[in-house]
N, C-alpha and C positions, 0 to 999 in steps of 0.2 A: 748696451744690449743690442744684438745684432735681431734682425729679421727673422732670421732659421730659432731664436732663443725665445720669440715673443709667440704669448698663446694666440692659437688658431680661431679665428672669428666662427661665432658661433652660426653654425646651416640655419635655413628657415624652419626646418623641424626641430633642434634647439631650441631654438625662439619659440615656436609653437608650445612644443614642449613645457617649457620654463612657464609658459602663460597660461595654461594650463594645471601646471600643478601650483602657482601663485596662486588661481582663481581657487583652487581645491582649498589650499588649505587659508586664505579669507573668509570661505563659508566656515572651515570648521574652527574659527575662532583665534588662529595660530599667526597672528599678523608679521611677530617677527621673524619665523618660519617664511611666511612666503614671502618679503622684503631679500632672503637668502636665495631665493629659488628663481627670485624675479629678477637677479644682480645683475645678465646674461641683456637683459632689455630695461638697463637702468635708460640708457640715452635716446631711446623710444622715443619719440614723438608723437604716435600714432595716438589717439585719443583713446582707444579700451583701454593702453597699456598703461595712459595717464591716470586716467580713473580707477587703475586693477591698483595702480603705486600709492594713486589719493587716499584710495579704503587701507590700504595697508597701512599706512602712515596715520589715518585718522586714528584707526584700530592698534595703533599703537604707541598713540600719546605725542607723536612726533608733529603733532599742528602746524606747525612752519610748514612742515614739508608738504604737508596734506593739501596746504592752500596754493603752495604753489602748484603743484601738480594739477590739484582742482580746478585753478586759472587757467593754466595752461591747454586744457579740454574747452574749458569754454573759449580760450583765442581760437581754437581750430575747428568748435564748433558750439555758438552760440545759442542755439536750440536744446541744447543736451539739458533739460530738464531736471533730470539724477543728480547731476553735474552740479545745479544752483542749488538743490538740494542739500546733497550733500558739504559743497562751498558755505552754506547757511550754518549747517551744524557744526563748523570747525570754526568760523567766525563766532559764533554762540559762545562754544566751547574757550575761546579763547576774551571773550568780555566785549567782542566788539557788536555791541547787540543789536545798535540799529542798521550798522553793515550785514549784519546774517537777518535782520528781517525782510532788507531790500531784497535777498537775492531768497527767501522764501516766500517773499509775495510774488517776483517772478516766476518762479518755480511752479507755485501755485497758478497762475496764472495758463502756465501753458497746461496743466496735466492736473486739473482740481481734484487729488487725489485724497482721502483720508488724513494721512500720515503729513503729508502736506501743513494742510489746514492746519492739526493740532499744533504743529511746529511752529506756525506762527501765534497762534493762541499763548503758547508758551513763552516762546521771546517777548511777546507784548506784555504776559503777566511779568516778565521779569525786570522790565524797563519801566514798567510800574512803581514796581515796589523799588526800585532804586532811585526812583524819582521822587518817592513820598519820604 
């Protein structure tokens, strides 16, 4: 394949673009829709872009990918809160329960939110009952 034959890299309005309508259609429930939208800024680095690919992937049963991606945010930014969050709920999701309560007690810890809290209430009930 010569250079003049290989597709043209995507402008920053592309990317803008593409990250944008990912984020659109993550709200509206369509995660392997925006996995398509988002192909454009698969090799991102940037951490929204991590975390836009994290929800897409959580949101669409693909856990491996979700955790990686999820990690990945937090190597480049350890504070991201959402981030341990959401990391929490795909290690949940995936049986590893007292891995996803460590990173929802941190989670918690930075941003004592609601949704937080219950998260951890729940992994605890559930390492409970797998305990008894």
């Amino acid at each position: 394949m010569t250079d003049a034959a290989a597709a043209p890299e995507p402008t920053g309005e592309d990317r803008f673009r593409a990250f944008r309508q990912g984020e659109d259609l993550v709200e509206r429930h369509r995660p392997l829709d925006a996995l398509k939208a988002l192909q454009p800024l698969l090799d991102d680095d940037k951490p929204s872009v991590q975390l836009l690919l994290g929800r897409a992937y959580f949101h669409s049963a693909q856990l491996r990918r979700a955790e990686r991606a999820f990690t990945r945010v937090l190597e480049l930014d350890p504070t991201d809160h959402y981030a341990r969050f959401v990391l929490g709920r795909t290690l949940q999701r995936l049986g590893r329960l007292a891995e996803a309560l460590a990173q929802l007690r941190m989670a918690s810890a930075m941003n004592p939110v609601p949704e937080y809290l219950e998260a951890i209430s729940e992994v605890r009930a559930r390492i409970t009952l797998r305990d008894n």
